[in-house]
C-alpha positions as protocol buffer text, in pm:
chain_id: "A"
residue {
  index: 1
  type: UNK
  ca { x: 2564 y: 1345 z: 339 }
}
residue {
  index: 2
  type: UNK
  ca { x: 2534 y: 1710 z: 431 }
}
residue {
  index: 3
  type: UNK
  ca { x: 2605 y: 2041 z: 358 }
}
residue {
  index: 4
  type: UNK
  ca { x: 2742 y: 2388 z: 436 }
}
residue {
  index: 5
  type: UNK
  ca { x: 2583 y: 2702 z: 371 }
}
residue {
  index: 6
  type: UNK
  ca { x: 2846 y: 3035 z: 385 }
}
residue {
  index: 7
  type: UNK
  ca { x: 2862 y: 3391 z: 266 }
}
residue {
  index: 8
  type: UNK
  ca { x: 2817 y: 3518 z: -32 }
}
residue {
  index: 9
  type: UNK
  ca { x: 3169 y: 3722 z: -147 }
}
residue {
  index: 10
  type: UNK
  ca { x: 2986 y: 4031 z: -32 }
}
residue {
  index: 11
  type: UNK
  ca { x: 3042 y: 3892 z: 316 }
}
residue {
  index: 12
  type: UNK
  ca { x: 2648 y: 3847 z: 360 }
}
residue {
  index: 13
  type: UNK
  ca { x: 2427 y: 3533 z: 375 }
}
residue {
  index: 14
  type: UNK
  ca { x: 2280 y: 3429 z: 73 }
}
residue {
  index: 15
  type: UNK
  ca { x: 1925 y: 3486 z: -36 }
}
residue {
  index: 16
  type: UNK
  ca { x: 1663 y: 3263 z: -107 }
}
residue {
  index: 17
  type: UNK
  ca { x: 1740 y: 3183 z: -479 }
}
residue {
  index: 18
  type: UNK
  ca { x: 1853 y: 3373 z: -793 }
}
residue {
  index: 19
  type: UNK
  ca { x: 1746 y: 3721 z: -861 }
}
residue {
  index: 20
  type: UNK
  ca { x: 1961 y: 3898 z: -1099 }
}
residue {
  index: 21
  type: UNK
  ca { x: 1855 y: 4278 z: -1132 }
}
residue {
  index: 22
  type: UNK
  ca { x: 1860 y: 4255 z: -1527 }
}
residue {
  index: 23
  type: UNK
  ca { x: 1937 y: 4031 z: -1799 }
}
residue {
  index: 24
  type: UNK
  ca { x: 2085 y: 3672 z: -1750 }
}
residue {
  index: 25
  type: UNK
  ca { x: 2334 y: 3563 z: -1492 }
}
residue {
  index: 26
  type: UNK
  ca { x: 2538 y: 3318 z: -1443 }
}
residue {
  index: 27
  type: UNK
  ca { x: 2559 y: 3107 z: -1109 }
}
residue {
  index: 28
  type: UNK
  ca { x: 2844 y: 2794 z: -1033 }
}
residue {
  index: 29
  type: UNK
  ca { x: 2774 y: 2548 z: -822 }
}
residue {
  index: 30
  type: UNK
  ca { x: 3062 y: 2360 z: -666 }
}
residue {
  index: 31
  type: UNK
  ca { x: 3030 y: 1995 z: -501 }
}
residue {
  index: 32
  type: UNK
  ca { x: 3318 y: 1804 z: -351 }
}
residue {
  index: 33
  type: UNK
  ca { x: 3349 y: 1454 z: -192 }
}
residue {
  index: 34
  type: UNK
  ca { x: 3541 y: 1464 z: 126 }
}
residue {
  index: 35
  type: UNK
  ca { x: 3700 y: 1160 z: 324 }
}
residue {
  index: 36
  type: UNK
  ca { x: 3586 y: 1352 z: 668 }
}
residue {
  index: 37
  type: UNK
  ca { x: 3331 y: 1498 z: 780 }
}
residue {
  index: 38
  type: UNK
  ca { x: 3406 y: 1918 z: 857 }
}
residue {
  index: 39
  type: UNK
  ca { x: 3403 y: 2050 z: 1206 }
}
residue {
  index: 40
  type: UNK
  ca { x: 3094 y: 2313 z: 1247 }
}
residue {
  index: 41
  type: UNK
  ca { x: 3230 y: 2622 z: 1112 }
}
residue {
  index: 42
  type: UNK
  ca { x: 2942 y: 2874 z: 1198 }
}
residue {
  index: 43
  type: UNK
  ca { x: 2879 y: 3049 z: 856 }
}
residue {
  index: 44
  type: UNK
  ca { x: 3220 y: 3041 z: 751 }
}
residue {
  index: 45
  type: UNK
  ca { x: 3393 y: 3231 z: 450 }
}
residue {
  index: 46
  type: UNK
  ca { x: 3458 y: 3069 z: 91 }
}
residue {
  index: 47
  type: UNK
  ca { x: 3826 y: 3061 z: 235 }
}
residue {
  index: 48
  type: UNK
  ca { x: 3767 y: 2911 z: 578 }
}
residue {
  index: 49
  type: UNK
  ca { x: 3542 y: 2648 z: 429 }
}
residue {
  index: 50
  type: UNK
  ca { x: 3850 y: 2562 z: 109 }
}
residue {
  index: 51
  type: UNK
  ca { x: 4109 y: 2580 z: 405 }
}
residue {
  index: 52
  type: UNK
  ca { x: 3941 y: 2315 z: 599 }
}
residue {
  index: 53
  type: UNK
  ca { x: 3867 y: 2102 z: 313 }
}
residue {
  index: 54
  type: UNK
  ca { x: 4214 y: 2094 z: 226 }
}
residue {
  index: 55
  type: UNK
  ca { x: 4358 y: 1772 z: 181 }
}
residue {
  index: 56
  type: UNK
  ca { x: 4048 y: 1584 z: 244 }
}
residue {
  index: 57
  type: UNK
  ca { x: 3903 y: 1676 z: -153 }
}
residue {
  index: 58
  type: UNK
  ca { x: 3805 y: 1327 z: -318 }
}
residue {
  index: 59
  type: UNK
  ca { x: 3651 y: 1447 z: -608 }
}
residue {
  index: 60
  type: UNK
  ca { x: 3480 y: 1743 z: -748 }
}
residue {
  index: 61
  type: UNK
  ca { x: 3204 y: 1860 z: -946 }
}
residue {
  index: 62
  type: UNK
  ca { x: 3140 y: 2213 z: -1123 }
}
residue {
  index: 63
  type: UNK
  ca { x: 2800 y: 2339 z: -1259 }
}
residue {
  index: 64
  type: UNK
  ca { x: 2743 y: 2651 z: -1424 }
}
residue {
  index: 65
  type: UNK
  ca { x: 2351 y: 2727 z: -1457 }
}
residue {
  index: 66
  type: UNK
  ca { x: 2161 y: 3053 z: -1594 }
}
residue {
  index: 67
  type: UNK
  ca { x: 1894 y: 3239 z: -1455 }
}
residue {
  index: 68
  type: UNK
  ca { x: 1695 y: 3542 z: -1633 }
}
residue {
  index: 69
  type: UNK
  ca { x: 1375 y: 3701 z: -1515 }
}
residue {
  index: 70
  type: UNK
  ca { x: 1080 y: 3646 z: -1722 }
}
residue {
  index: 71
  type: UNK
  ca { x: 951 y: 3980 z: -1888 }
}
């Protein structure tokens, strides 16, 4: 098992964790099976990561959790 760590769709590496600036937000979380293991793509784009899992997708999970600040 292992996993791959892009950019954010600001184009910038993501942070250490949730930090919304107010109120509640909502993050996804995507996990997907694969019947290969990916090349190393350096810290590849959403895109370049779904183009080289294309046609190698055995299944697929979707979580959607909340984070707020406490007060």
């Amino acid at each position: 098992m292992s996993r791959l760590l892009g950019l954010l769709a600001a184009g910038r590496p993501p942070a250490g964790g949730p930090c919304p600036p107010i109120g509640r937000h909502r993050y996804f979380f995507k996990l997907y099976a694969l019947d290969t293991v990916l090349p190393d793509l350096g810290t590849p784009t959403q895109a370049q990561v779904e183009a080289a899992m294309k046609g190698h997708v055995l299944e697929q999970a979707e979580l959607m959790g909340t984070y707020q600040k406490g007060r």
